[in-house]
PLY file of the C-alpha trace (Angstrom):
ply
format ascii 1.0
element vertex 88
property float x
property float y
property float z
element edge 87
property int vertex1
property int vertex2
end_header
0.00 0.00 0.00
1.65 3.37 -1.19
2.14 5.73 1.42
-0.38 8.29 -0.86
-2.98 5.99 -0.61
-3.20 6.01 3.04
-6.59 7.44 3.84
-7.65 6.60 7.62
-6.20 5.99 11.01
-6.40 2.02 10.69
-4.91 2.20 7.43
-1.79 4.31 8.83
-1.53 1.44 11.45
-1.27 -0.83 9.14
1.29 0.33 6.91
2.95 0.92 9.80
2.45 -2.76 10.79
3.92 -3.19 6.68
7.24 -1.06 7.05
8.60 -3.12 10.47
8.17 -6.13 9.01
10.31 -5.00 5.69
12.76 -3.86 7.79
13.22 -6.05 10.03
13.88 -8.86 6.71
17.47 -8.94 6.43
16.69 -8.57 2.78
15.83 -4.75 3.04
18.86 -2.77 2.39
20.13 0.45 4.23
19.07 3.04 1.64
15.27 1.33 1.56
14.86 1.25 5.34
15.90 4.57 5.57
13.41 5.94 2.68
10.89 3.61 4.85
11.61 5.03 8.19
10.77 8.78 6.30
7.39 6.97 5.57
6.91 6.38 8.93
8.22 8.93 10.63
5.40 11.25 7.86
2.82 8.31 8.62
2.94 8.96 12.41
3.17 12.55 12.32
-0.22 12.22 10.13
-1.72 9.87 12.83
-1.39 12.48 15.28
-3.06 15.01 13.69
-5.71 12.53 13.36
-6.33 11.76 16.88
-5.37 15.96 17.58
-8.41 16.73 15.04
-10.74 13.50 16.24
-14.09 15.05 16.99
-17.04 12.90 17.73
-20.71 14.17 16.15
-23.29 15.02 18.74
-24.97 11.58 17.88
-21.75 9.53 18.50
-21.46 11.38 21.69
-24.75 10.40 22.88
-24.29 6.56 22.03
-20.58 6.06 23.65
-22.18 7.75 26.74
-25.16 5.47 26.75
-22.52 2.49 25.94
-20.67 3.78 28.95
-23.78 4.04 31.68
-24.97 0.69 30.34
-21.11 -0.77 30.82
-21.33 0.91 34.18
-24.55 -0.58 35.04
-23.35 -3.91 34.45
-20.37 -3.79 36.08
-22.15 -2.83 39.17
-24.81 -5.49 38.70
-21.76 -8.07 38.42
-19.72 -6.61 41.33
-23.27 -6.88 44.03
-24.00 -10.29 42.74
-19.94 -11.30 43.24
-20.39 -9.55 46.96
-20.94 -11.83 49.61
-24.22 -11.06 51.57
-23.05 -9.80 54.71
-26.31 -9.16 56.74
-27.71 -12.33 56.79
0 1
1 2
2 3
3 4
4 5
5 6
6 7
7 8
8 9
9 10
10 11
11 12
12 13
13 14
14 15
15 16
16 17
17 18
18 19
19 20
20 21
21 22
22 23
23 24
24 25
25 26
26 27
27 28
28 29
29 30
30 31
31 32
32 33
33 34
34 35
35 36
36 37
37 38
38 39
39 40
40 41
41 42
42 43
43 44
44 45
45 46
46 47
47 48
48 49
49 50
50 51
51 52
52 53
53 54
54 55
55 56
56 57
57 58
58 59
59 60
60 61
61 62
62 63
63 64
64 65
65 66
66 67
67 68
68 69
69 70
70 71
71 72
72 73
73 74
74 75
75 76
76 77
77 78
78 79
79 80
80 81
81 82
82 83
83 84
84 85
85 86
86 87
């Protein structure tokens, strides 16, 4: 995958992923590491403006926040049921 077609944050990771495993082959010469570690080093400054720009829409807002009280209900339904009854 060429560097220009990179389009998203999982893609980024990926080609990441791509570029240590080429150069950690002993096949990959100096000059081709180093052109790759420029990739990266332009790949991860491009994942960080990502995550800097990352803005959720009021509607994904509203369903991680439900996804979070509902996690949180749970996990205090599990935790009272795990609790031994000390009153009786």
């Amino acid at each position: 995958m060429p560097e220009g077609s990179v389009r998203n944050f999982d893609e980024i990771s990926d080609r990441l992923d791509q570029i240590i495993a080429t150069v950690r082959s002993k096949d990959t010469s100096l000059e081709r590491s180093l052109d790759l570690f420029d990739e990266a080093i332009e790949l991860g400054s491009r994942a960080v403006d990502m995550v800097d720009k990352f803005e959720l829409t009021p509607r994904e807002a509203d369903k991680l926040e439900q996804e979070y009280d509902e996690d949180a209900a749970n996990e205090s339904q599990d935790s009272q049921a795990a609790s031994p009854d000390t009153n009786g």
